[in-house]
N, C-alpha and C positions, 0 to 999 in steps of 0.2 A: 928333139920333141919331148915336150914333159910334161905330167898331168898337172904341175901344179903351175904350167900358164893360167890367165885368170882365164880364158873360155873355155879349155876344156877342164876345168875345177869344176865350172858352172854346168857344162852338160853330165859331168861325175855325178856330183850333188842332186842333179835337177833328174834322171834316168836311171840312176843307183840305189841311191841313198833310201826313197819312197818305197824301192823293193826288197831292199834289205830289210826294213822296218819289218813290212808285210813277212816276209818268210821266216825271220826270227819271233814275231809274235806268234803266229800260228804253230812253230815249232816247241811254244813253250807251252801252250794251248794241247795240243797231238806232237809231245816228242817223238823222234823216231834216230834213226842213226846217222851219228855225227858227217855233214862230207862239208868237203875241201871249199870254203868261202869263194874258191878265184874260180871253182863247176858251177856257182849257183850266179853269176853274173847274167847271162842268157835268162835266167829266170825271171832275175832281180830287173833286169830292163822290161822282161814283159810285165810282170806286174807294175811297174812303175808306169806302164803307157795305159792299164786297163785304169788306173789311180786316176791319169788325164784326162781320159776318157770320159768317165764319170763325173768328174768337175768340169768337162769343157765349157759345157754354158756360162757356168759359174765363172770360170779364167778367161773367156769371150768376151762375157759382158761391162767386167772390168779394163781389162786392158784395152778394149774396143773406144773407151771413153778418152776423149781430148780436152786439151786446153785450160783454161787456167781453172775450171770447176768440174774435172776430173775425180773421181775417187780418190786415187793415188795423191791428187795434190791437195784436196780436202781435207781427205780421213791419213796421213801418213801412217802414223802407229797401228790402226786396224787392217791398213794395208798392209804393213810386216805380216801381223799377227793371223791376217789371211792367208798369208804365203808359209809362214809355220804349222797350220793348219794343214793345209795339201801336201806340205813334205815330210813333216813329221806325226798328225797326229792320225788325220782321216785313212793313212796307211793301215797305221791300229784298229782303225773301226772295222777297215775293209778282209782285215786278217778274222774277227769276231762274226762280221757279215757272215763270211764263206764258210766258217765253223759252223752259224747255224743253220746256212743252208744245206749242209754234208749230213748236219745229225737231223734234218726233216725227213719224215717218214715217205714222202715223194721221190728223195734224191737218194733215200736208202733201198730204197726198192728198185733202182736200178743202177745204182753204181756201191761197190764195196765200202763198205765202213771205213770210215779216214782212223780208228785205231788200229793198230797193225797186231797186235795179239792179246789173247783172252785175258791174257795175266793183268795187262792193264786196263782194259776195259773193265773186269772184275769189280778191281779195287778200287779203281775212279768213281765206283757208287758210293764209294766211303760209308758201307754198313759195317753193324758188329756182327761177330759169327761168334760160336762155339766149333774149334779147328782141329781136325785130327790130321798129321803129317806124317803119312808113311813112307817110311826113305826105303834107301835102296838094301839095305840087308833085312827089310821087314820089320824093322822094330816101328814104334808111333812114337811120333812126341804130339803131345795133347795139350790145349792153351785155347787162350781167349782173347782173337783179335777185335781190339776194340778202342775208343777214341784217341789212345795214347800208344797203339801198333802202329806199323809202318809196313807197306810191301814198295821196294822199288820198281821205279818204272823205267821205262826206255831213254833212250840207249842203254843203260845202265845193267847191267846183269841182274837177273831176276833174285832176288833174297828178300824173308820176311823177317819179321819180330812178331813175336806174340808177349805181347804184354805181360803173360802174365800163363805159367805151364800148370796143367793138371794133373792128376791123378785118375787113371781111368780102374773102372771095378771093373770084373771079369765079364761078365757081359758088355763090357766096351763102352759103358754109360758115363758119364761124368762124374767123380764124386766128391771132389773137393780140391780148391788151388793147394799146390804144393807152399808150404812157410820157408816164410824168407826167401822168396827168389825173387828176382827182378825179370824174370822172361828170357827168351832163347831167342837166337838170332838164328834160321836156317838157311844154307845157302843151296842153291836151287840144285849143284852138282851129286849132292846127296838124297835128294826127293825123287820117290817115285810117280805120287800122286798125292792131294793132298783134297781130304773131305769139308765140307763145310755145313754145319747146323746153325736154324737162325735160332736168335738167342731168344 
């Protein structure tokens, strides 16, 4: 028995494939951490049936139709292009759908924020700050994240870049970018906490 008989290819494609789309969009949308493609199959079938579900009228009404002034036998090429639609594109839509219904203020008020921690939530608002990084033996490193920094996100291990390091005066105030530098990278192993002032 093998998957690449032509029926079960077709129930692959047709119950798979729709929900892989969906959970690799959303995953690119709310990264979170890597697992194993052959655990998200279960997934990937239910999301490909809620996909059905929601076109059924639409795959009814079509395929419902006979004879020789059918859709199908009318329109062929739209008929492809409708069936590309349901397996590869409206998967997409459906991954952006369920994004904005998780960040509505109805669906946040009683289920948990679909980002999994502050650091990416944070930085996903993509503002500039004035940054003070105090690591773990006390000292600061001081800088300005800003349209040309970076903080990674999930999965990925937590490290920034600040554009661009300063010079702090004795009361801790800002006082001028240090010359010639290109910015510091910190990685999260060394930070103890790290302050933010908006610019």
């Amino acid at each position: 028995m093998s998957i690449w008989e032509v029926d079960k290819l077709q129930l692959f494609i047709m119950f798979v494939i729709p929900g892989f789309i969906s959970i690799k969009t959303y995953e690119l949308l709310y990264p979170s951490q890597i697992r194993d493609s052959s655990k998200q199959v279960i997934d990937a079938i239910t999301y490909s049936c809620v996909n059905y579900a929601l076109l059924y009228w639409l795959i009814i009404s079509l395929e419902g139709q006979t004879g020789t002034d059918s859709f199908k036998i009318v329109h062929p090429n739209l008929y492809i292009l409708f069936y590309i639609f349901v397996l590869l594109i409206f998967p997409v839509i459906l991954a952006f759908i369920w994004k904005w219904l998780r960040e509505s203020e109805k669906f946040k008020n009683n289920i948990h924020h679909p980002t999994e921690k502050p650091w990416d939530y944070f930085f996903s608002q993509n503002k500039c700050y004035w940054v003070k990084v105090i690591l773990n033996d006390g000292n600061i490193v001081a800088g300005y994240f800003g349209l040309n920094s970076f903080a990674s996100s999930a999965p990925a291990e937590e490290q920034i870049y600040l554009e661009q390091t300063w010079k702090l005066r004795d009361d801790g105030s800002f006082e001028r970018a240090i010359n010639n530098t290109a910015g510091v990278i910190i990685l999260t192993s060394e930070i103890s906490h790290i302050e933010f002032r908006n610019v």
